[in-house]
C-alpha positions in Angstrom: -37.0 30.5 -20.2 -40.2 29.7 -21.8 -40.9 26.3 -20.1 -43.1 23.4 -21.6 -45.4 24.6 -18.8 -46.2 27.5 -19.9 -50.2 28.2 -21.5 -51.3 31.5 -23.0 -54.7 32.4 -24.3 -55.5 33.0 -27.9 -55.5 36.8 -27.0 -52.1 37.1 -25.3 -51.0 35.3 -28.5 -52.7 37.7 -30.7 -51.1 40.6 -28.3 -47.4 39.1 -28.7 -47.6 38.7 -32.2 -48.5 42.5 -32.7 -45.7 43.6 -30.1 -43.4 41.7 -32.6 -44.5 42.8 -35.6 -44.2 46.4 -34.1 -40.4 45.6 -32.8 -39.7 44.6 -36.3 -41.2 47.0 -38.0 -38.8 49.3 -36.2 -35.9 47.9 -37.4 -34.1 49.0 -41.0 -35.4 47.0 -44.0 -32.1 45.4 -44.3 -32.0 44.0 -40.5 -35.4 42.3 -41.1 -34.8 39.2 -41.4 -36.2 35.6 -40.9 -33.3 35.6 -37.8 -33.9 38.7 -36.7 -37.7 37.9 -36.2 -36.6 34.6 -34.4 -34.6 36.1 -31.9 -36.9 39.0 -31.2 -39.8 36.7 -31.3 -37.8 34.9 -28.3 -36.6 37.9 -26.3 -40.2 38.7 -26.1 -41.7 35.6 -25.2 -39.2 35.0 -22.7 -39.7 38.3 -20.8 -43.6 37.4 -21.3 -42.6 33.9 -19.3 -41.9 36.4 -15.8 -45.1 38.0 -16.5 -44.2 41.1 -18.2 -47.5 42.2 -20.4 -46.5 46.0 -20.9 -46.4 46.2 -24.5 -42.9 48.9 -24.8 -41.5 46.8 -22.0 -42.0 43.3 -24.0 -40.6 45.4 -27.2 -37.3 46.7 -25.1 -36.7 43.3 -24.7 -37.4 42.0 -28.0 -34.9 44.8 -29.5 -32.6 44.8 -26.7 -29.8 42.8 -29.0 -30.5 45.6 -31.7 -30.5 48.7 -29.7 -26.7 47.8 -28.2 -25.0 51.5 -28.5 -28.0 52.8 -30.5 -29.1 56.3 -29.9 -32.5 56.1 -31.0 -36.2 56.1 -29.9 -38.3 53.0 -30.0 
């Protein structure tokens, strides 16, 4: 979804980058991985790409793959 179009400033960078290290940070040590990162790191930039900037929402989305029939907070 994240189209060549697409511009961010230097702070919503800095702001993605610490909603991803938070998603990841909530996984098990063993699930975080180099792949893991990638795919969360897309998940979040493409639900940034509609507009979403609501930093549990951009997380949710980042985790969504992980959180498949998990009972658990994040």
């Amino acid at each position: 979804m994240l189209g060549s179009d697409t511009v961010y400033s230097s702070e919503e960078l800095i702001f993605f980058r610490r909603v991803l290290d938070e998603a990841v940070n909530t996984l098990p040590g063993f699930m975080r991985t180099s792949v893991s990162t990638c795919k969360i790191a897309k998940r979040i930039m493409d639900c940034a790409a509609t507009g979403e900037r609501d930093r549990v929402e951009l997380r949710i989305a980042g985790l969504a793959d992980f959180l498949e029939g998990c009972d658990c907070a994040i």
